[in-house]
N, C-alpha and C positions, 0 to 999 in steps of 0.2 A: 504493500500500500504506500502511495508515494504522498508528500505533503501537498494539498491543493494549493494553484497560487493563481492570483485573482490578477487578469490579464485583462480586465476591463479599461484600465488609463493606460496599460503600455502602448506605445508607439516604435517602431523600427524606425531609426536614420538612416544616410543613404549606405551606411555599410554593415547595416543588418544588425546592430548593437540596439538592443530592449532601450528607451528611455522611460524612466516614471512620473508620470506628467498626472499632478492631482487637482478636479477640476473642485472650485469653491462649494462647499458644501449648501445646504438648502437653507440654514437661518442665516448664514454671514449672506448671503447672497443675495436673499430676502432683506435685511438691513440696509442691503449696496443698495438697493432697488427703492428701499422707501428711501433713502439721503436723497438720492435724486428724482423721487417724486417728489419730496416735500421744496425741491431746490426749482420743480417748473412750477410748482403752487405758489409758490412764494414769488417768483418773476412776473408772473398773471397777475398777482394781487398788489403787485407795486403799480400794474401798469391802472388799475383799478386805481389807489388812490391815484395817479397820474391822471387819469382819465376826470374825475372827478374837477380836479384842479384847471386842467383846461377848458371843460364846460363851462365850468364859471368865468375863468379869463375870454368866452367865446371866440376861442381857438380853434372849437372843434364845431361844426352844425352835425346837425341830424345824419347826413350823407358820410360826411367824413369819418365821423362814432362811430359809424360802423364796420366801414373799411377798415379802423384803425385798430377796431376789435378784434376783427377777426385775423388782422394782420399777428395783433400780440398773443390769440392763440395759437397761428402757427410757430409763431419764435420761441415762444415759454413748451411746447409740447412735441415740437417736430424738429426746428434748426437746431433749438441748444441743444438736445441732446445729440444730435448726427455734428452739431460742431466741435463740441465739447469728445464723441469720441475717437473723432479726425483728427483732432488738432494733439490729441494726448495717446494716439496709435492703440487703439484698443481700450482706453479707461475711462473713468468717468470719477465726477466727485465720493460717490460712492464706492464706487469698483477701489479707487487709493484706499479710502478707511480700513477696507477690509480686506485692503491684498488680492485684489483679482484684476485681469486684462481677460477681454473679449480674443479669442484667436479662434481660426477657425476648428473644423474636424480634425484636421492632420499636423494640426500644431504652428500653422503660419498663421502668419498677419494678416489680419482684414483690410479691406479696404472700402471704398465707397458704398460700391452694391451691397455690401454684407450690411453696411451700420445705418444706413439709407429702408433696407430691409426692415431692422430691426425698429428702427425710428417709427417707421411707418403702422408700422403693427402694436408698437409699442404706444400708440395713441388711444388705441382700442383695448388692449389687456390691461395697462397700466392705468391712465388718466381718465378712461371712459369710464372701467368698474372698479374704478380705484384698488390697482394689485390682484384684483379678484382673479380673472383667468390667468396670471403671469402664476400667481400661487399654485392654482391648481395644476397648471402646466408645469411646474419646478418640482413639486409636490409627486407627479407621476411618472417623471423621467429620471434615468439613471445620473445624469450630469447637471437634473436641475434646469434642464432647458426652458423656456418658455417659447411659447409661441415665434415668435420671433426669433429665434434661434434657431427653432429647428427647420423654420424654411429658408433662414441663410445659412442654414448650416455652420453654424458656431457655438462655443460654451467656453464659460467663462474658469479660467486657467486658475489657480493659485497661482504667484510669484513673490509672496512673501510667505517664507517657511520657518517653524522652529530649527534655531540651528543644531545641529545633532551634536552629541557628545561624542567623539572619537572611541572607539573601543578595540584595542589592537590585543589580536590574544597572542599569549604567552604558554609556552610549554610546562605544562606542568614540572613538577619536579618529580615526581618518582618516574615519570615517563623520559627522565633526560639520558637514560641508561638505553633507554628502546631506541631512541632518534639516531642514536649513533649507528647502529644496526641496521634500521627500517630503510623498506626499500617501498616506497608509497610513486607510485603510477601517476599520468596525470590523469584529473578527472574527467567525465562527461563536463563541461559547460554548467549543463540545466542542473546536475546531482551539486557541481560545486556553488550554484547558490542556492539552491536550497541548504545548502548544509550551512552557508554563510547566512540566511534569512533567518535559519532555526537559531544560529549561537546570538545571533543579534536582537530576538527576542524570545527566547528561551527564560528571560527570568518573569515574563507576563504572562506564561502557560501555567495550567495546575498539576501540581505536581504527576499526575497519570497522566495527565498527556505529553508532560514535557520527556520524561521517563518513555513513553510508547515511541514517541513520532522519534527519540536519538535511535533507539534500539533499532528501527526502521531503516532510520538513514546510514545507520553503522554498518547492517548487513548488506544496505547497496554498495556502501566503501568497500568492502572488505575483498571483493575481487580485483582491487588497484591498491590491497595494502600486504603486503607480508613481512614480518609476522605480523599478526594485530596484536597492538596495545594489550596489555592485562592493568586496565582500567573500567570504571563504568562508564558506560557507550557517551555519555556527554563529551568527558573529559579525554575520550580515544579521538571523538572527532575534531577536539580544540587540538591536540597534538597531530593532526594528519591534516590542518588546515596550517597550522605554523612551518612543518614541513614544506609542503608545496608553495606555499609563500617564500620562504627561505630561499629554495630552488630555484624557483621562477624568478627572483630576487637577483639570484648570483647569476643566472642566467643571462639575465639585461646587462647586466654589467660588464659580463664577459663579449656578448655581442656589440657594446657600444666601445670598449679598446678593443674587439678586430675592427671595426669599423673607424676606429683613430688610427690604426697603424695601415691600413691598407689607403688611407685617406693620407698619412704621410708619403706611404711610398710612389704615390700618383706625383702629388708636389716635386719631391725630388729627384722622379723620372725629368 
């Protein structure tokens, strides 16, 4: 039985390397979404007392009121926002707060038609039922989409992340006896991260599962390791991931001096 891993946000670059790209959750996104509904409420209603003000000063007659109305509802509900995410390449007042950019399905930058799209539709989900359909549409899609999104084909990215703690493992000690010995294989790719997913959270599993899913992962190692460790199967695979690290380590090193001596002897050819 192998560890499931949830393939939902990865992405391939163009050289076939997984990237993990986590799209902003349903309340921060919700939050983005009211900052800047309350941000085209608030631009209407200036233009409101504005408006007031030049009626009085007879600025404005009957004709013009209304041209100039409906002008300030296109600007408060349709330009700022498709300006506002033009001019900031995907963000918006809201989207900063909470750390998210608009980009599309495959992880590039939008452009016109995408934020033009969303502007468009976003007059109807957002400001017409105020949030009502953007919720329910967020609410029922995996990334949170709303309407607008999902006919320009975008969602909105995280790009502000907790920064992680580094956690470099270390060979046990009683196992420093095995290392000198151990003759560990390189791994499948997909086994060596999982084995790297499991040690990296391994201390937020319960204790039976964390105990099942190493025992798992040990037996898959154990045809790229001889002898195996005599540890329990955690602490076998923190010492056969130190290993091949090591390896893979001296490895580069050794490749980048051939690659300085053979880069001299060209020169002084």
């Amino acid at each position: 039985m192998s560890v499931p891993i949830d393939t939902t946000d990865e992405m391939l670059s163009g050289e076939a390397v997984a990237i993990d790209v986590q799209p902003v959750g349903f309340l921060m996104r919700s939050l983005g979404a009211l900052i800047d509904m309350l941000l085209g409420y608030g631009v209407f209603i200036l233009w409101l007392f504005l408006r007031v003000w030049l009626l009085d000063a007879g600025v404005l007659t009957e004709a013009t009121d209304r041209i100039a109305t409906i002008a300030s509802l296109a600007v408060s509900f349709l330009v700022l926002p498709l300006s506002m995410e033009m001019l900031t390449k995907g963000r918006s007042l809201g989207k900063l707060a909470v750390g998210g950019r608009i980009v599309r399905i495959d992880g590039g930058a939008t452009g016109f038609r995408h934020a033009f799209i969303r502007a468009l539709l976003g007059v109807l989900e957002i400001y017409m039922t105020f949030g009502g359909l953007a919720v329910l549409s967020g609410a029922l899609t995996a990334r949170s989409q709303r309407l607008g999104d999902l006919v320009a084909g975008t969602y909105s990215q995280r790009v502000r992340t907790p920064k992680l703690a580094q956690s470099v493992p270390v060979m046990p000690g009683e196992l420093l006896g095995w290392s000198q010995i151990a003759d560990v294989a390189r791994l499948p790719d997909r086994l060596a991260r999982r084995i790297s997913q499991f040690l990296a959270s391994a201390h937020q599993l319960v204790p039976g599962a964390r105990a099942r899913v190493a025992n798992e992962l040990l037996a898959e190692a154990s045809a790229f390791v001889s002898p195996l460790p005599q540890a329990s199967p955690e602490r076998a695979l923190v010492a056969i991931t130190v290993i091949r690290r090591e390896r893979e380590r001296r490895a580069l090193i050794a490749s980048d001096a051939r690659a300085e001596r053979l880069s001299g002897r060209r020169v002084g050819v």
